[in-house]
N, C-alpha and C positions, 0 to 999 in steps of 0.2 A: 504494500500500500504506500503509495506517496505521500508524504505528510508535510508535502513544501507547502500545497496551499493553506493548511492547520497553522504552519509557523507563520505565515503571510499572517493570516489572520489573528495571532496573536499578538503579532508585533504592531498592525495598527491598533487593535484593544491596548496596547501599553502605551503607545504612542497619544492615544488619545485621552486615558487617564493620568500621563505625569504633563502631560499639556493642563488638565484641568487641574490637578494640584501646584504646578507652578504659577499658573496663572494667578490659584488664589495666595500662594505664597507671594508673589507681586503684588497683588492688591495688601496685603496685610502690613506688606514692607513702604507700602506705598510709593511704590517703583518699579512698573516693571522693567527695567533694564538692572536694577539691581537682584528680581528675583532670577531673570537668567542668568545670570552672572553666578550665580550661588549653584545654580539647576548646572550651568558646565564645570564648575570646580566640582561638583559633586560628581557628575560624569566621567571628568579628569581622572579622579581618584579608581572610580573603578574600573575605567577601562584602561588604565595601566596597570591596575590588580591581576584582572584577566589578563593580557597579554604575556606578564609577567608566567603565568603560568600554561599560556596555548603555545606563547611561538617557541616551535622548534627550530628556525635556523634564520637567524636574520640575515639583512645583504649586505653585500660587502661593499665598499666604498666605488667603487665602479657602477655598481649598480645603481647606487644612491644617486651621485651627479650625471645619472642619464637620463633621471626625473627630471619632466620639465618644470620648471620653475614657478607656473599656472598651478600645477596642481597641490606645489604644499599650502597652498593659502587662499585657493578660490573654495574647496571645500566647506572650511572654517567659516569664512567670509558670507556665503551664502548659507550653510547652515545658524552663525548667530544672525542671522535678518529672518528667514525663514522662521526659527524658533522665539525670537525676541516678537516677531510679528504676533506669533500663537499667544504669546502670555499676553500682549497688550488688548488682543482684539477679542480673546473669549471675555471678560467682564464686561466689555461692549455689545458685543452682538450675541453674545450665547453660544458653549460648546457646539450645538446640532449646525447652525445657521455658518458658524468659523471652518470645523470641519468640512462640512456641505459644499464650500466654495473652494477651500486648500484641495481638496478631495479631486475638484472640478481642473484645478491649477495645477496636480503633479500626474493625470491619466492625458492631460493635451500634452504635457511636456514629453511623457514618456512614451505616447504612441511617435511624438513628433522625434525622437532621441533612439528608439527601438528601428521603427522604421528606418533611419539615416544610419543607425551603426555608430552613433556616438560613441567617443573613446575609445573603440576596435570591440566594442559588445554584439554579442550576437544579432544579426538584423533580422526582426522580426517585421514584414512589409503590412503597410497599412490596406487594409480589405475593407467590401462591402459591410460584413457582421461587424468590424470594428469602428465602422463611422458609426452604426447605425447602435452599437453598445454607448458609444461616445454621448448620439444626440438624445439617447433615450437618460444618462447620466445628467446632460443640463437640464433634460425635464424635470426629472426627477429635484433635482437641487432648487429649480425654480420652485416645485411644488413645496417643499420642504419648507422654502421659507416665503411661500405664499401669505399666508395671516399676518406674518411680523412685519414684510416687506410690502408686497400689493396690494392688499385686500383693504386698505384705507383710503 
């Protein structure tokens, strides 16, 4: 049995419950830029925990400077804007309504990123069923936040 899609799905249920705990850690701190800041020291710590005990063989200095230079700091870069966004904008708009739209922001980027082969990843090409999962995804996200947004 495959359990990639189980882990898929546990990983956004986690994703989506330390988004709503930091967020209110931000509101408490009354900052959210200070509650993610707290949310990556704390990540810091354990995923150097972890590492500390997964990597079998690090690379060796050759390998290191044939990284290009984009990718030790556009990751970081775009994950504190992306995760700094999540803590300021759930006490705003409500977890369903923040998720709803992020949700809507990382299936365009990634049919658009899968399709092209971004970063030498496997190219999965975009099809009929995949527009057609895509447009029934912004319905659905309109419908979601129907009452909050439209319905006034």
């Amino acid at each position: 049995m495959n359990f990639l899609p189980l882990l898929a799905l546990a990983a956004g249920a986690a994703i989506a419950i330390q988004a709503l705990m930091n967020a209110q850690l931000g509101v408490l701190l009354k900052s959210s830029m200070l509650g993610t800041s707290i949310a990556f020291l704390s990540s810091l710590l354990f995923i150097v925990s972890a590492m500390l005990f997964s990597v079998q063989q690090y690379p060796n200095i050759t390998e290191i400077k044939s990284i290009p230079l984009y990718l030790w700091f556009s990751g970081g870069a775009l994950s504190t804007f992306g995760v700094g966004m999540f803590y300021y904008l759930i006490p705003q708009m409500g977890v369903g309504s923040m998720m709803s739209y992020a949700l809507s922001g990382q299936i365009a980027i990634a049919m658009l990123a899968s399709h092209s082969g971004w970063f030498d990843l496997p190219v999965k090409p975009v099809n009929f069923f995949k527009v057609i999962g895509a447009v029934l995804l912004i319905v659905g996200v309109l419908l979601i936040n129907w009452e909050s947004s439209y319905a006034h």
